[in-house]
C-alpha positions in Angstrom: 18.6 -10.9 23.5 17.1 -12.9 20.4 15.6 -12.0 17.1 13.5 -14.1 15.4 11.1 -14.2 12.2 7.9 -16.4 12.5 5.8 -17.4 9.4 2.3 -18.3 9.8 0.4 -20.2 7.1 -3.2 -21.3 6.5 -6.4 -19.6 7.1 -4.6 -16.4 8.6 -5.6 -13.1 6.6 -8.9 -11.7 7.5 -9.5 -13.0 10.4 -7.7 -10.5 12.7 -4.1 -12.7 12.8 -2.2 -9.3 13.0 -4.0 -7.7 16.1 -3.8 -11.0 17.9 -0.1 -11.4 17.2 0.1 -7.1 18.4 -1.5 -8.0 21.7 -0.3 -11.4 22.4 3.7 -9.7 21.8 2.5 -6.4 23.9 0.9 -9.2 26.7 4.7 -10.8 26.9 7.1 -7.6 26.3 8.6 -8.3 23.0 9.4 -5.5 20.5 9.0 -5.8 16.6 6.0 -6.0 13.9 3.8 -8.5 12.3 2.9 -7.9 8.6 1.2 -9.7 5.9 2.6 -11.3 2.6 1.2 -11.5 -1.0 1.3 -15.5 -0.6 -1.2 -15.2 2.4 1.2 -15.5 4.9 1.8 -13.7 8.1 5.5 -12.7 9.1 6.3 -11.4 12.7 10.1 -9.9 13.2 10.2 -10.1 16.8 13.0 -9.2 19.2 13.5 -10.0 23.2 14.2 -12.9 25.4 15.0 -16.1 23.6 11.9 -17.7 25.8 9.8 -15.2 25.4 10.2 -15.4 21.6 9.2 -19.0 22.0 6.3 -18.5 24.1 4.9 -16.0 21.5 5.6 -18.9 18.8 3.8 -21.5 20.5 0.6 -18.6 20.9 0.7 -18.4 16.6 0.9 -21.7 16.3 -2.6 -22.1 17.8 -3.6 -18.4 16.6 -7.0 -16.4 17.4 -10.4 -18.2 17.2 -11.6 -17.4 13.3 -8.0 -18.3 12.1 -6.8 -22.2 10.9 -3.3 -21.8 10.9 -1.7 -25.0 8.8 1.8 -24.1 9.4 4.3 -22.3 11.2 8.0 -21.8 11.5 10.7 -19.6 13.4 14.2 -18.5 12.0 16.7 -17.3 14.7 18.2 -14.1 13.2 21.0 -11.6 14.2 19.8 -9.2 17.2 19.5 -5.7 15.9 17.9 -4.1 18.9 16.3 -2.0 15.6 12.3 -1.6 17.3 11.0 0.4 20.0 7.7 -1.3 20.0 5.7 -3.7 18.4 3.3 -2.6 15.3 1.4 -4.1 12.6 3.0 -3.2 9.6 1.5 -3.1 5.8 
C-alpha cells in the first residue's frame, strides 16, 4: 500500500475541486481527504494501491468542468494506514 500527497494549482477553489476529488477517490476505493490551502491550492492525502493513487492523479490533473487546473504534483509519503474513508476536510 502507498500514500501520497497531490497538490492542485490554478483555477481550483470555487468551483467544486473538493467534491470531485471525494467522488472520483470514493469511484476508485482510496481512503484519505482533500482540503484547501490559504495559497489557493488543493491538497489530497490519499492512501491505497500505488496505481490507483496514480489513476486518481491523472483525474486532478484534468479536474471537474468549471475548474483550470495550471499545475499538479504528487509526493510518495510513508503508509500510515491512518483513514477509514475519504472526506473533504477544512
Amino acid at each position: 500500500m502507498y500514500r501520497a500527497e497531490i497538490f492542485v494549482n490554478g483555477l481550483v477553489q470555487g468551483v467544486g475541486f473538493r467534491y470531485f476529488v471525494v467522488r472520483e477517490a470514493n469511484r476508485v476505493g482510496l481512503k484519505g481527504f482533500v482540503k484547501n490551502l490559504s495559497g489557493g491550492e488543493v491538497l489530497t492525502v490519499v492512501e491505497g494501491e500505488k496505481y490507483l493513487i496514480e489513476e486518481l492523479y491523472n483525474t486532478l490533473r484534468v479536474g471537474p468542468r468549471f475548474a483550470n487546473v495550471k499545475n499538479a504534483a504528487i509526493k510518495w509519503t510513508e503508509f500510515k494506514n491512518e483513514f477509514e474513508i475519504f472526506e473533504v476536510r477544512y
